[in-house]
DSSP file (Angstrom, degrees, kcal/mol; ACC not computed):
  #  RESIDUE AA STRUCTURE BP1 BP2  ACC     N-H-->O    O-->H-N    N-H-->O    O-->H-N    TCO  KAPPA ALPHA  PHI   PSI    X-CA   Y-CA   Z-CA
    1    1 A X              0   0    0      0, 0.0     5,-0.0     0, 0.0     0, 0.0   0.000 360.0 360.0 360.0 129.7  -12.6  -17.5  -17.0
    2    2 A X     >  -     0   0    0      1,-0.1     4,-1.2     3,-0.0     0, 0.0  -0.247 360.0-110.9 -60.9 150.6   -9.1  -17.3  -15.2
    3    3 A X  H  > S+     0   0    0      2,-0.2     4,-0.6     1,-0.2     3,-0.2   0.872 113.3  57.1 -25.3 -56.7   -8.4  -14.6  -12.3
    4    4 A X  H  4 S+     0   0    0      1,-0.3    -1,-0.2     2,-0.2   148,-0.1   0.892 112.2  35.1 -66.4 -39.4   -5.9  -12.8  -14.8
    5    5 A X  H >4 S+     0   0    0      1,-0.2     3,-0.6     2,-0.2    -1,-0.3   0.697 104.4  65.7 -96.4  19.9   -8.0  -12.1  -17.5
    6    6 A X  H 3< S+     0   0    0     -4,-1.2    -1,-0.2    -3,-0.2    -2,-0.2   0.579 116.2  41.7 -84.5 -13.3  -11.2  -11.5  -15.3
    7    7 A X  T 3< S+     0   0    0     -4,-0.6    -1,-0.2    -3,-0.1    -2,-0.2   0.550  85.3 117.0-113.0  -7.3   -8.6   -8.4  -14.4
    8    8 A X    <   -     0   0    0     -3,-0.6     2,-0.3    -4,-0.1   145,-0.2  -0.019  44.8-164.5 -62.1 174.7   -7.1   -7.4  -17.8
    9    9 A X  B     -a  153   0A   0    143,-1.3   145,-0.6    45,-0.0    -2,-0.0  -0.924  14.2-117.2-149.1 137.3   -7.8   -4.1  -18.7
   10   10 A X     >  -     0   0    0     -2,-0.3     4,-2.1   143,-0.2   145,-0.0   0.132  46.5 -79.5 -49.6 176.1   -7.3   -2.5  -22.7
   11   11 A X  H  > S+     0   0    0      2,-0.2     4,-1.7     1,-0.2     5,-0.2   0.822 133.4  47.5 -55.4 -52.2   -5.3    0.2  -24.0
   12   12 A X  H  > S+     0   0    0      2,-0.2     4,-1.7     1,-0.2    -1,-0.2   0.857 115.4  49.2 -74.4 -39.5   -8.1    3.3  -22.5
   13   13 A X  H  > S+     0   0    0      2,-0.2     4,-2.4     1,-0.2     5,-0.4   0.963 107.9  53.8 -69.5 -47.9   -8.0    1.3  -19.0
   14   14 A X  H  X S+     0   0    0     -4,-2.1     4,-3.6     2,-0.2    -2,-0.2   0.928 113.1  43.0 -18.7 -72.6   -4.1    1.3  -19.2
   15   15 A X  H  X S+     0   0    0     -4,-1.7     4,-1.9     1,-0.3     5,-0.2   0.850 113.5  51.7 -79.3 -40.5   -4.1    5.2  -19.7
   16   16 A X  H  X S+     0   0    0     -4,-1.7     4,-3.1     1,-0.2     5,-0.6   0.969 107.7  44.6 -66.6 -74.0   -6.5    5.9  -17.2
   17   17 A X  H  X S+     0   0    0     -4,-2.4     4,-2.1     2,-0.2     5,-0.4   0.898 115.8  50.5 -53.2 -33.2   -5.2    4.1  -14.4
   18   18 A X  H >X S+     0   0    0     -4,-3.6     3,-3.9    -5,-0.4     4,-1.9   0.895 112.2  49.0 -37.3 -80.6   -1.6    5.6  -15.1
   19   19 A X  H 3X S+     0   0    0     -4,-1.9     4,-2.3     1,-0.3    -1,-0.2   0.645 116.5  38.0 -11.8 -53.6   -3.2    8.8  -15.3
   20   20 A X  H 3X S+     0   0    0     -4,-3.1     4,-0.6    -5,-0.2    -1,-0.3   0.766 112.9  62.3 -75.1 -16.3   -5.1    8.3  -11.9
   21   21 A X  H << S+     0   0    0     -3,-3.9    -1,-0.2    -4,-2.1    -2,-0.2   0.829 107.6  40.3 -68.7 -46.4   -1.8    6.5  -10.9
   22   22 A X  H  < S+     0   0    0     -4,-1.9    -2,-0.2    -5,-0.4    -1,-0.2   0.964 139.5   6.5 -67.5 -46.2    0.3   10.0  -11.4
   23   23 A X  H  <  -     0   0    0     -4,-2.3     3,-0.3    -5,-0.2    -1,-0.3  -0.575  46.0-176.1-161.7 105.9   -2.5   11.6   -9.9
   24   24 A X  S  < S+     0   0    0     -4,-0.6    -4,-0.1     1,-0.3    -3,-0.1   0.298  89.1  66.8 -99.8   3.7   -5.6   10.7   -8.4
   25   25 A X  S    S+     0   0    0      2,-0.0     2,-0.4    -5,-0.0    -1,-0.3  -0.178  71.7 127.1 -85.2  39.2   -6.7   14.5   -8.1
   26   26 A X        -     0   0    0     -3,-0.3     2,-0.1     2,-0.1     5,-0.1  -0.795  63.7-119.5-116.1 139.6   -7.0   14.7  -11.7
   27   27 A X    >>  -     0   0    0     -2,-0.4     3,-1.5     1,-0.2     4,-0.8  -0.392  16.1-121.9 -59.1 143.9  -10.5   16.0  -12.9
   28   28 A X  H 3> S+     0   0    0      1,-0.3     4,-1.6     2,-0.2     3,-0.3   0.666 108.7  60.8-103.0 -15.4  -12.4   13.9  -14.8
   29   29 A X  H 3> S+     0   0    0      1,-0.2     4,-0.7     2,-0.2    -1,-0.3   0.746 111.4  40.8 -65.0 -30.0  -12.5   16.5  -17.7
   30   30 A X  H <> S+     0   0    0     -3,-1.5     4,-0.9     2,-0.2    -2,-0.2   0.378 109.5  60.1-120.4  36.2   -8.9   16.3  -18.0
   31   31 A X  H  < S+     0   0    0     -4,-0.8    -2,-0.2    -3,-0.3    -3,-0.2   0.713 106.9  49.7 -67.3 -45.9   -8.9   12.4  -17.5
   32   32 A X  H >X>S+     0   0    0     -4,-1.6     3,-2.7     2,-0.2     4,-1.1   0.975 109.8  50.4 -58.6 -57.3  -11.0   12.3  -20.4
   33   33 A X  H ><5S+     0   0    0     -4,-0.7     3,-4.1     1,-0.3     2,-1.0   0.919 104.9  53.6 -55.2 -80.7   -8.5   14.5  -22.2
   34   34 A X  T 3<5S+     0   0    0     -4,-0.9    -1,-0.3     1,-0.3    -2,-0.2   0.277 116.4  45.8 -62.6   9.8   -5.5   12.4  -21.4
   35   35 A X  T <45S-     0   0    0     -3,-2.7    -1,-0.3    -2,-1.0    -2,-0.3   0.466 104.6-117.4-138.4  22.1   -7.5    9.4  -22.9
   36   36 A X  T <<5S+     0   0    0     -3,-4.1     2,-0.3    -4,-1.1    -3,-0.2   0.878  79.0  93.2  93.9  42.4   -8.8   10.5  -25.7
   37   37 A X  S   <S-     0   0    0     -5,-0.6     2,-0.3    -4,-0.1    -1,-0.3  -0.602  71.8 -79.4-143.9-176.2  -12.8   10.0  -24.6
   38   38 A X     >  -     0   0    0     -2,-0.3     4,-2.6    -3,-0.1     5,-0.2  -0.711  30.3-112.1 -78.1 155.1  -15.1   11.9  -23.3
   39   39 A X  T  4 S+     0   0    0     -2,-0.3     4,-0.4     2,-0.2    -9,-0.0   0.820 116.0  45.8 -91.0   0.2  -15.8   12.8  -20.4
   40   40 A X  T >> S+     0   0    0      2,-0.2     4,-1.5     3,-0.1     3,-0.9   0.887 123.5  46.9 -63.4 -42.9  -19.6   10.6  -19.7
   41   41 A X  H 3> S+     0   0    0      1,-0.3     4,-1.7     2,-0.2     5,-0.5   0.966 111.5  46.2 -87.6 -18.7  -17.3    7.6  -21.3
   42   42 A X  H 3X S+     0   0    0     -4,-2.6     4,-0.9     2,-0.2    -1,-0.3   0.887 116.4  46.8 -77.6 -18.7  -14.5    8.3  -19.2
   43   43 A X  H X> S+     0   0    0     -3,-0.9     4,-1.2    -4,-0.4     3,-1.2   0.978 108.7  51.0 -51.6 -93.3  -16.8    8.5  -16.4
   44   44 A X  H 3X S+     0   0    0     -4,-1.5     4,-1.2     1,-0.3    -2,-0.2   0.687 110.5  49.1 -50.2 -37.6  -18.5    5.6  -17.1
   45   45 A X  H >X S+     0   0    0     -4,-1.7     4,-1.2     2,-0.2     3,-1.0   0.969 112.4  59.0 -76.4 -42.9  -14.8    3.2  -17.5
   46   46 A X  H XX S+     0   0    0     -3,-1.2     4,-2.1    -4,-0.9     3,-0.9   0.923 100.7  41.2 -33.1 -80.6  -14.1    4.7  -14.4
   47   47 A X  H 3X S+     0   0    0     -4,-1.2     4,-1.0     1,-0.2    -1,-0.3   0.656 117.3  53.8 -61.1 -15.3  -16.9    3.6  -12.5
   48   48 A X  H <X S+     0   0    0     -4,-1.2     4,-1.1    -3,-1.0    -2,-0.3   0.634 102.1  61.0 -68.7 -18.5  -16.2   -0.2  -14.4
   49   49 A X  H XX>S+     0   0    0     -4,-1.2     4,-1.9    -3,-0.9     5,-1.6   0.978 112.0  36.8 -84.3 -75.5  -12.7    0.1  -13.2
   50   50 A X  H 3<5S+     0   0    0     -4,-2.1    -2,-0.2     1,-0.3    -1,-0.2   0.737 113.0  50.5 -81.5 -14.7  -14.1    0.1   -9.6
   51   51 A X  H 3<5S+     0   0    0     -4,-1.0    -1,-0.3     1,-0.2    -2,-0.2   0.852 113.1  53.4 -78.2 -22.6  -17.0   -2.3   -9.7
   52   52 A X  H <<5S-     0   0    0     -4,-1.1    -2,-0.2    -3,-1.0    -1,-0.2   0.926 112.0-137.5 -51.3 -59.0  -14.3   -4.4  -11.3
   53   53 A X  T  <5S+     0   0    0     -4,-1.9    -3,-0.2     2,-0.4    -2,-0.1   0.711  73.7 120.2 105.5  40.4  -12.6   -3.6   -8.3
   54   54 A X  S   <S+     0   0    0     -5,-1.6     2,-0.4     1,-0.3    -4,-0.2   0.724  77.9  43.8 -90.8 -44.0   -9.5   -3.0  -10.3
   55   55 A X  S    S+     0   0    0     -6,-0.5    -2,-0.4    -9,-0.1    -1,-0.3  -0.945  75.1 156.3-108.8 123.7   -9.4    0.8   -9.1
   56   56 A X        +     0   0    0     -2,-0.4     2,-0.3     1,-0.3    -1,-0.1   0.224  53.9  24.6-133.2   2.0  -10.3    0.7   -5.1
   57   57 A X        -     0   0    0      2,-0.0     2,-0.5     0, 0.0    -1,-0.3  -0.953  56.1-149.1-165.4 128.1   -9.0    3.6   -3.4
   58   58 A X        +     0   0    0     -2,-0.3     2,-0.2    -3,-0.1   -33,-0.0  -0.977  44.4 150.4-103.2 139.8   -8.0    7.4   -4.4
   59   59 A X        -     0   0    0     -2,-0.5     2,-0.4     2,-0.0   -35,-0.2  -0.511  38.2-122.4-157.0-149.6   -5.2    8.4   -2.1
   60   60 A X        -     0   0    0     -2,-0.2     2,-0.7   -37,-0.1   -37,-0.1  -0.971  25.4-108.8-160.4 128.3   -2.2   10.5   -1.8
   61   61 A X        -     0   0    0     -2,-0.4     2,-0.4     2,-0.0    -2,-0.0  -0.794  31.0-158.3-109.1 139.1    1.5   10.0   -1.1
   62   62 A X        -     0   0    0     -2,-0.7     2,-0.4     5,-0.0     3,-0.1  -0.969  13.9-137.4 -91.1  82.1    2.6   11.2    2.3
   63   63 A X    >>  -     0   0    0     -2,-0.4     3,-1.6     1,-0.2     4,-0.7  -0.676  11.7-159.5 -57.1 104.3    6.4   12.1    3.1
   64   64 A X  G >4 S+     0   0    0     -2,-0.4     3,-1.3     1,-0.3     4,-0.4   0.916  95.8  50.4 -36.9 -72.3    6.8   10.5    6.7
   65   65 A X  G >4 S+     0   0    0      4,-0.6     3,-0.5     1,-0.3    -1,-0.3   0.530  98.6  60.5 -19.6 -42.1    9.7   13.0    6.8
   66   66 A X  G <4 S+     0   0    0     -3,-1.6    -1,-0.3     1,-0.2    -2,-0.2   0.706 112.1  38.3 -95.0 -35.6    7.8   15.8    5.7
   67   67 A X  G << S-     0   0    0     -3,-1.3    -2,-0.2    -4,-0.7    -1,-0.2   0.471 134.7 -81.5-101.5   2.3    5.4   15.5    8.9
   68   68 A X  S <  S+     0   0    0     -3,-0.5    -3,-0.3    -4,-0.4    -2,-0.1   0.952  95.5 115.5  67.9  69.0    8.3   14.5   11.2
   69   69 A X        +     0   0    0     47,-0.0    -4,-0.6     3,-0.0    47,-0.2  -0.722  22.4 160.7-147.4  68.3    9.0   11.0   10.8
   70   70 A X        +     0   0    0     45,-0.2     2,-0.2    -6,-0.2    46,-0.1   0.182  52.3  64.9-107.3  26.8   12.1   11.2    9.5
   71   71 A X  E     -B  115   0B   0     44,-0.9    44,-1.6    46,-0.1     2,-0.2  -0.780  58.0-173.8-118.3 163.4   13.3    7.0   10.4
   72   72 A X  E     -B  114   0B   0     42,-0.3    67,-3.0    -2,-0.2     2,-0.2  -0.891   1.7-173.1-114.8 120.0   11.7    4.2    9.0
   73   73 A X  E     -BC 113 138B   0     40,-2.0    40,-1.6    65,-0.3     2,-0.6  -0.853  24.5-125.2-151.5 172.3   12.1    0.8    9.6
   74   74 A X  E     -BC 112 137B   0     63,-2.6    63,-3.1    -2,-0.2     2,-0.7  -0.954  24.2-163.4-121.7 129.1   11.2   -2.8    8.6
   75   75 A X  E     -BC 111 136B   0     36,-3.9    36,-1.4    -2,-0.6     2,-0.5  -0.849   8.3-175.7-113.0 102.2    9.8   -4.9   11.2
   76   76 A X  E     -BC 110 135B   0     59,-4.1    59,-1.2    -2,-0.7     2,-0.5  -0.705  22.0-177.9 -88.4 147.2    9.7   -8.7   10.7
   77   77 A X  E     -BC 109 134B   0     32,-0.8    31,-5.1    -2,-0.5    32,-2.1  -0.897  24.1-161.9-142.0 153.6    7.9  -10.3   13.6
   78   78 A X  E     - C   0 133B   0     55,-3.7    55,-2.7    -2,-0.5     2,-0.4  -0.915  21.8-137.5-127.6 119.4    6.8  -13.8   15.0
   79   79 A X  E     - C   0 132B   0     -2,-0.6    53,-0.3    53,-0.2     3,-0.2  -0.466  22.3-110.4 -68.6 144.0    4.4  -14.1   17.3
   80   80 A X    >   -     0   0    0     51,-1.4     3,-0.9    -2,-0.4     4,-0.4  -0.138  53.7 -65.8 -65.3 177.9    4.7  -16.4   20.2
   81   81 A X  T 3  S-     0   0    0      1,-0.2    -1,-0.2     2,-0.1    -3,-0.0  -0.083 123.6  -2.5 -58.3 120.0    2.9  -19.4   20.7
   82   82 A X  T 3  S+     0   0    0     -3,-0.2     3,-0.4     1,-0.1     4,-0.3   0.287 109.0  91.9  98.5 -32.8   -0.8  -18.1   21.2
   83   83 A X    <>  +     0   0    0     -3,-0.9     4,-3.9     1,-0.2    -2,-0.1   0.489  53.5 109.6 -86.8  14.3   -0.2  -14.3   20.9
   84   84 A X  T  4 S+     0   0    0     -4,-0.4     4,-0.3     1,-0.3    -1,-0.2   0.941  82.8  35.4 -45.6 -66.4   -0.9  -14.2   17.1
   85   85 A X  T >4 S+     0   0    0     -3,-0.4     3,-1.8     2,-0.2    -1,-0.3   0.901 118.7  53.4 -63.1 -37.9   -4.1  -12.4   17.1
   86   86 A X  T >> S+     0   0    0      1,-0.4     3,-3.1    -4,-0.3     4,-1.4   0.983 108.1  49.0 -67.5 -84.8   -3.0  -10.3   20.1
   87   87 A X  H 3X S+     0   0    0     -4,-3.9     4,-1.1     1,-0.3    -1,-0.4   0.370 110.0  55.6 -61.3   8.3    0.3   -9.2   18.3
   88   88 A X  H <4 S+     0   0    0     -3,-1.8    -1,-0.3    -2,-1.3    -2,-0.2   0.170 107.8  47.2-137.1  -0.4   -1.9   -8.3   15.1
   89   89 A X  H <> S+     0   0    0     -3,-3.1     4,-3.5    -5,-0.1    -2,-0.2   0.480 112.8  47.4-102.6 -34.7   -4.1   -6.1   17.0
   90   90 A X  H  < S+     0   0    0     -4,-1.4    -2,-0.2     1,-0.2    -3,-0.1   0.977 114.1  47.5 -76.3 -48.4   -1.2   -4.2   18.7
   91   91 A X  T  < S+     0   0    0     -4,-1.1     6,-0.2     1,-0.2    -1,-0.2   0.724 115.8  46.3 -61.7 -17.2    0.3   -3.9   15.5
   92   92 A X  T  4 S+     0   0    0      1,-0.3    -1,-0.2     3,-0.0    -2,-0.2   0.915 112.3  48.4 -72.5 -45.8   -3.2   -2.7   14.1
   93   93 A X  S  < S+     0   0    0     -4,-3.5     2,-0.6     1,-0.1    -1,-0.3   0.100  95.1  84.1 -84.4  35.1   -4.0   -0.2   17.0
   94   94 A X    >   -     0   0    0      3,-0.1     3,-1.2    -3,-0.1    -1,-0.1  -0.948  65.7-157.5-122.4 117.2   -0.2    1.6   16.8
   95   95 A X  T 3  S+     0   0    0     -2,-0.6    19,-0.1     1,-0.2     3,-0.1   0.180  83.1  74.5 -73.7  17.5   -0.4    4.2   14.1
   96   96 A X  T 3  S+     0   0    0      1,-0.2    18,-2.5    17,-0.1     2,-1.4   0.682  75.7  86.0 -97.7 -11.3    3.3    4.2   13.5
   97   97 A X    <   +     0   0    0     -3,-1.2    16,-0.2    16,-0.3    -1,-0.2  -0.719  60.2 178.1 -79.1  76.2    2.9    0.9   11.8
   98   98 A X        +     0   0    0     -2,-1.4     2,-0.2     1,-0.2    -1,-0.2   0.496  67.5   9.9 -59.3 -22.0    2.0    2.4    8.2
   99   99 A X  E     -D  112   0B   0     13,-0.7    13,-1.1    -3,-0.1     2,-0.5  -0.978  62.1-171.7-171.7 143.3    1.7   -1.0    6.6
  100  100 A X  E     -D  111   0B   0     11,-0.2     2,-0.3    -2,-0.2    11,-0.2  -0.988   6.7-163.6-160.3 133.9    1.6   -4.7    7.8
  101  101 A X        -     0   0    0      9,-4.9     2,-0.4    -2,-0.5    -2,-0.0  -0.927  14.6-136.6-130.7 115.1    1.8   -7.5    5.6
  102  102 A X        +     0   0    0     -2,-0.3     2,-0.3     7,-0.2     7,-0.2  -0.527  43.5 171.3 -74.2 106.3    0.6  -11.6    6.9
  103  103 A X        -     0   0    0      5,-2.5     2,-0.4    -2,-0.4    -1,-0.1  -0.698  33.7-118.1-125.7-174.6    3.0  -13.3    5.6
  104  104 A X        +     0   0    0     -2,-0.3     2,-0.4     2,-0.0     4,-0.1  -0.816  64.2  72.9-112.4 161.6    4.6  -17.2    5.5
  105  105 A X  S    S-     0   0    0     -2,-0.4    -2,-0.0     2,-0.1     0, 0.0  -0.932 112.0 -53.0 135.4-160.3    7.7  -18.1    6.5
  106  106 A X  S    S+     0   0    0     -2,-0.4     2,-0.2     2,-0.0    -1,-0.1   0.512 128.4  76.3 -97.3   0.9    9.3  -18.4    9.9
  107  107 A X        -     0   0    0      1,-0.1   -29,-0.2   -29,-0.1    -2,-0.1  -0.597  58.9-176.0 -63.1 131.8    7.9  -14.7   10.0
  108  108 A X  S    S+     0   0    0    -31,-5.1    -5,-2.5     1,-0.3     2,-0.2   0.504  78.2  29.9-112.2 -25.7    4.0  -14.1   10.5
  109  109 A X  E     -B   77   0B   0    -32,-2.1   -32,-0.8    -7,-0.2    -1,-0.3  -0.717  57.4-175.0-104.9 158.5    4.0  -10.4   10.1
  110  110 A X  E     +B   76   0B   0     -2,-0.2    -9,-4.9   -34,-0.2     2,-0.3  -0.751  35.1 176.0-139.1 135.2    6.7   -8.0    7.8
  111  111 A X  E     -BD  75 100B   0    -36,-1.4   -36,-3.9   -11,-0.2   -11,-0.2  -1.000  30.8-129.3-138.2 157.2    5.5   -4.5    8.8
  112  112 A X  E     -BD  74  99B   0    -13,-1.1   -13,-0.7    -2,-0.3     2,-0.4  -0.597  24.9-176.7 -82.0 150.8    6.6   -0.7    8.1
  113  113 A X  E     -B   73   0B   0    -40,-1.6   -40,-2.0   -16,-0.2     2,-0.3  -0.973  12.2-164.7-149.5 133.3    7.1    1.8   11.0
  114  114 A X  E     +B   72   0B   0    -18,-2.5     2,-0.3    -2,-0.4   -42,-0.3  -0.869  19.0 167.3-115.9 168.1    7.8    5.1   10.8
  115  115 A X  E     -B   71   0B   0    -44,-1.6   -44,-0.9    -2,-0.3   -45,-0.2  -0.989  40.9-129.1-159.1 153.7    9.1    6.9   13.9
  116  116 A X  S    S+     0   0    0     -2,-0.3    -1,-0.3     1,-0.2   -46,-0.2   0.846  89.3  14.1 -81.9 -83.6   10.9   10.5   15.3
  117  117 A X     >  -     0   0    0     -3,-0.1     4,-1.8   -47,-0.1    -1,-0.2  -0.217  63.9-117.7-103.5-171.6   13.3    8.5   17.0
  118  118 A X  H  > S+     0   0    0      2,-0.2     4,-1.3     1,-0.2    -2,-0.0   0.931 119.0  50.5 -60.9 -42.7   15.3    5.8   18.0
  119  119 A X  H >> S+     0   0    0      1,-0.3     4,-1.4     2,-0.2     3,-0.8   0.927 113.4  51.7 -77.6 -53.5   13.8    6.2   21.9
  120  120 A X  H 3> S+     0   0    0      1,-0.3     4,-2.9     2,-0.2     5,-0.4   0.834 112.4  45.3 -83.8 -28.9   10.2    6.1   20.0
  121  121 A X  H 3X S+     0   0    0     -4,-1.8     4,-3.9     2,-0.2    -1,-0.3   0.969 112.7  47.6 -61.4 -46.3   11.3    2.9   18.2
  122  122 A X  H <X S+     0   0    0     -4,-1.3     4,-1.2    -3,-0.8    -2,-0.2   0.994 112.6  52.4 -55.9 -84.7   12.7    1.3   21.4
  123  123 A X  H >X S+     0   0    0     -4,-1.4     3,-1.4     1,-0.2     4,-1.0   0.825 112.2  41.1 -30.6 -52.6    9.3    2.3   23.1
  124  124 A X  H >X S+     0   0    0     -4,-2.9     3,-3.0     1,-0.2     4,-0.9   0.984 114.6  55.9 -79.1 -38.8    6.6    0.6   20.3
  125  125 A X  H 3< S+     0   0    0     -4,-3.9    -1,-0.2    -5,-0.4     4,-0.2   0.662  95.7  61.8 -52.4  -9.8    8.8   -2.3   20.0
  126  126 A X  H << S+     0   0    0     -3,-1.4    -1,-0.3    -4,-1.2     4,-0.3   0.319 101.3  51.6 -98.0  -3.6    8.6   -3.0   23.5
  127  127 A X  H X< S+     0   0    0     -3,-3.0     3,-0.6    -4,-1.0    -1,-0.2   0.944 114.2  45.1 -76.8 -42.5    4.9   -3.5   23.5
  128  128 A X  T 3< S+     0   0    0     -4,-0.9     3,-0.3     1,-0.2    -2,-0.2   0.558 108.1  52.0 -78.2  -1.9    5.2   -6.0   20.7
  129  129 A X  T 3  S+     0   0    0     -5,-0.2     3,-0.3     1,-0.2    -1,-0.2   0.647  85.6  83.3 -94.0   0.4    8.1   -8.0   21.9
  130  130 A X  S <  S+     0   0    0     -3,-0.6    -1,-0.2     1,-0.3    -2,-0.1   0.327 117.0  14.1 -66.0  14.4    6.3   -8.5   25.2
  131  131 A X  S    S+     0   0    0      1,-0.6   -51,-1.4    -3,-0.3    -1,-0.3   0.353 129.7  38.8 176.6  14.4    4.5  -11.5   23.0
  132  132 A X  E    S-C   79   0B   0     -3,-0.3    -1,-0.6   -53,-0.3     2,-0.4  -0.982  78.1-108.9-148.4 174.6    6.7  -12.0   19.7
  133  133 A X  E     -C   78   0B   0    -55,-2.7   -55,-3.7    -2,-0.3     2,-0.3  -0.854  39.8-148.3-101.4 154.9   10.1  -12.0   18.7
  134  134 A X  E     -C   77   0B   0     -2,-0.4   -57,-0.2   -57,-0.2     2,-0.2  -0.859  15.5-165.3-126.8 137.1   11.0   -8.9   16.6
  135  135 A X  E     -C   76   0B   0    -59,-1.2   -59,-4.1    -2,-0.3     2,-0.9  -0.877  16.6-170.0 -96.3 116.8   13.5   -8.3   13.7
  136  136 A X  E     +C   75   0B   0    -61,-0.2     2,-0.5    -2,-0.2   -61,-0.2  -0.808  13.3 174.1-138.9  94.1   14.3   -4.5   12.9
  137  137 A X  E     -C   74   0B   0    -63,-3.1   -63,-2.6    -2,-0.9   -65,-0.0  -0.936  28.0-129.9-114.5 155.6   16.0   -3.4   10.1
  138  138 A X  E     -C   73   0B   0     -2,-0.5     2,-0.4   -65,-0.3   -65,-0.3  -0.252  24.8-123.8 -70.8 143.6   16.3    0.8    9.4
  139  139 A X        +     0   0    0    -67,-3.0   -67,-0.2     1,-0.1     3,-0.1  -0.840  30.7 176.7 -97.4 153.2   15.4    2.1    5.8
  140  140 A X        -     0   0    0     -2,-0.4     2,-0.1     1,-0.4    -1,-0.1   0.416  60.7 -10.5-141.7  20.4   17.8    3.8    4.3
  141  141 A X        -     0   0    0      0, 0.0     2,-0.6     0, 0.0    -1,-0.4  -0.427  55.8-134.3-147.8 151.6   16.9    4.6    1.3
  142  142 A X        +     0   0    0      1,-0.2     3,-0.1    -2,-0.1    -3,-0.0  -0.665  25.5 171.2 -91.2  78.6   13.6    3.5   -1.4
  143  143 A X  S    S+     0   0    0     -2,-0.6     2,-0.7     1,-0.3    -1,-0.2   0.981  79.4  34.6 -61.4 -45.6   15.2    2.8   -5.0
  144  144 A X  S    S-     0   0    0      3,-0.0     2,-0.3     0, 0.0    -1,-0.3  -0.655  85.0-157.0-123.3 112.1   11.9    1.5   -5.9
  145  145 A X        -     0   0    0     -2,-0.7    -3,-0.0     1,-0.2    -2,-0.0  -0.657  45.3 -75.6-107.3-179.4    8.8    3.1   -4.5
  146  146 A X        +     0   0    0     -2,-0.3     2,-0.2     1,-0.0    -1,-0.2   0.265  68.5 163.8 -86.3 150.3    5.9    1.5   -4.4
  147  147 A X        -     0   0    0     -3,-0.1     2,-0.3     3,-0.0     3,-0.1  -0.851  45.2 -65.7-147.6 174.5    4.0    1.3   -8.2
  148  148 A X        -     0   0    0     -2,-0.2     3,-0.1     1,-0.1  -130,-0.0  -0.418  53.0-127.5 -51.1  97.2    1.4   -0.4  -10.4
  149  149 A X        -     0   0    0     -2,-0.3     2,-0.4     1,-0.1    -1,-0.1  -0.228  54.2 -72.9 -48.5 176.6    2.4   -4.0  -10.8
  150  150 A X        -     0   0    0     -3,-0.1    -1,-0.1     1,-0.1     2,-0.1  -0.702  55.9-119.3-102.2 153.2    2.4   -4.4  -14.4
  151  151 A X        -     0   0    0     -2,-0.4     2,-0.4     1,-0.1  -143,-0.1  -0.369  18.0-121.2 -98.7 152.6   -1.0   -4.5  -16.1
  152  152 A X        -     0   0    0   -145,-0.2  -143,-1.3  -148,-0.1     2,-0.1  -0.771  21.5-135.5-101.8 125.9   -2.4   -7.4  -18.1
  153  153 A X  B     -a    9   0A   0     -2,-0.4  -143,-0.2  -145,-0.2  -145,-0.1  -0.428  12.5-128.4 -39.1 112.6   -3.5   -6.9  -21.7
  154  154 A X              0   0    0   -145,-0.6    -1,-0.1     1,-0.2  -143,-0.1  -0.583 360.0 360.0 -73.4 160.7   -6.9   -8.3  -23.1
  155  155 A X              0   0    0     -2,-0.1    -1,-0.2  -145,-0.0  -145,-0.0   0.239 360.0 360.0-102.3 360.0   -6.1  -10.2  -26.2
């Protein structure tokens, strides 16, 4: 069996993860509701959704801004020769680094950072360029924020 369909999901899997998607505090009584089940079988896809490991995480979205983080920025970075793991540990232990993605290219890292200011930006970047080279661009706005990829159909 391929990867793709070992992950499809039906029409009831659809609605649910939307559902959970909109909102992951949503009760399971009116999860059931909003897919037409009950609420043991909506329980019970539920818990197939995560041993599937299709559904992994219930979580919340945060406005940086809201908590006083009101810059953002995109960090691509390259470690120098040897400091890979090192820069991937600094970048682990600094909580302004919200997200950090190993990628390829002449890049090893692309990570988010949110920050109060410019002097706080200055400051974490200067641990990591002390062992990579750093590219920095500012967000300025999110047309698209982050969503479901779109979900594969069983036939």
């Amino acid at each position: 069996m391929l990867a793709n369909e070992m992950q499809a999901v039906d029409d009831i899997d659809r609605a649910m993860i939307e559902a959970l998607a909109g909102n992951s505090r949503i009760s399971l009584k009116e999860l059931a509701q909003a897919v037409g089940l009950s609420s043991p079988s909506a329980a019970e896809r539920l818990r197939r959704l995560e041993d599937r490991g299709v559904v992994t995480l219930f979580t919340i979205d945060l406005d940086p801004a809201a908590i006083g983080y009101p810059l953002q920025a995109i960090v691509r970075v390259r470690p120098l020769p040897g400091q890979l793991h090192i820069v991937e540990r600094i970048i682990q232990d600094t909580p302004e680094f919200i997200e950090c993605d190993k990628v390829t290219g002449d890049d090893c890292f692309i990570a988010r950072l949110v920050v109060r200011s410019m002097g706080e930006l200055d400051s974490i970047l200067d641990k990591v360029a002390e062992r990579a080279e750093t590219n920095t661009s500012m967000i300025k706005s999110s047309p698209v924020k982050r969503r479901l990829p779109p979900l594969i159909r069983k036939k």
